[in-house]
N, C-alpha and C positions, 0 to 999 in steps of 0.2 A: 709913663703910665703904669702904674699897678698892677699886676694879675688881677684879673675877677674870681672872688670868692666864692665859693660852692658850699650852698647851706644845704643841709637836707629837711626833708617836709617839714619835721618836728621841730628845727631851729626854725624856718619860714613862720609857722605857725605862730612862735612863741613872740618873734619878732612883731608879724600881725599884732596881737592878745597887747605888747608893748606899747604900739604905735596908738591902738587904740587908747589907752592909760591917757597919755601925754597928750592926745585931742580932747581930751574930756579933761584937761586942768588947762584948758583954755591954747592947746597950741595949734597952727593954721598945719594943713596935711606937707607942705613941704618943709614945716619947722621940723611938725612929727619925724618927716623921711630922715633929716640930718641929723637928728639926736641917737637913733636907731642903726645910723650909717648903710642907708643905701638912696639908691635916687629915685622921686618921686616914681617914673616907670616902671622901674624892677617895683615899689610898692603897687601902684594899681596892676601891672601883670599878676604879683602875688595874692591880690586880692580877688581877683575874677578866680583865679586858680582856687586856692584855700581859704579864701575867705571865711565860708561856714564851717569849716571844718573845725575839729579837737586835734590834740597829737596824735593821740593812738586813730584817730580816723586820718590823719596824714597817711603814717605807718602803713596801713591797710591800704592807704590809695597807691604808694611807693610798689607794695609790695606788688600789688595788681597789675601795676602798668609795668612792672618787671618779667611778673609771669605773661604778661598778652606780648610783650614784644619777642621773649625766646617761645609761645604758639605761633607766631606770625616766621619768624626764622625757619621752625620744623615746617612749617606749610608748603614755604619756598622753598625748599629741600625737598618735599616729597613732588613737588611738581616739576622741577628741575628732572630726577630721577624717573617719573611719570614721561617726561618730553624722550629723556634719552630713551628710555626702553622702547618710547614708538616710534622713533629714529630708527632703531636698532632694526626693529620687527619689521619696517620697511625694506629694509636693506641697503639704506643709506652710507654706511660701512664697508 
């Protein structure tokens, strides 16, 4: 079995914009999927995801959900820190 491929949004995207080409010259969605090379799933996952989207609104979604997940990091970090010091302050130590 093959490694799985890692596209980023803007290839997802562009692959979508493709898939759609080739149903509009008459091809059934899992013709479309094999011509574009991925499998019918990874297409409909792709589609709920990016469907409406452009590239550069990919980009923007990419970038977003990179900054929300290192917010989410520093939160858990400060609450972490937050537990210890009222550990500490009890005298748990």
């Amino acid at each position: 079995m093959a490694a799985a491929k890692r596209y980023t949004a803007e290839q997802i995207v562009a692959k979508l914009r493709e898939h759609e080409k080739l149903q509009g010259q008459g091809l059934t969605i899992p013709q479309a999927c094999k011509r574009i090379g991925v499998s019918d799933q990874t297409f409909y996952r792709w589609r709920t995801k990016y469907g409406a989207l452009k590239e550069d609104e990919a980009q923007r979604l990419k970038a977003l959900e990179q900054e929300n997940g290192r917010l989410k990091r520093i939160v858990a970090e400060q609450a972490l820190d937050i537990s210890m010091l009222k550990d500490l302050n009890k005298g748990k130590w």
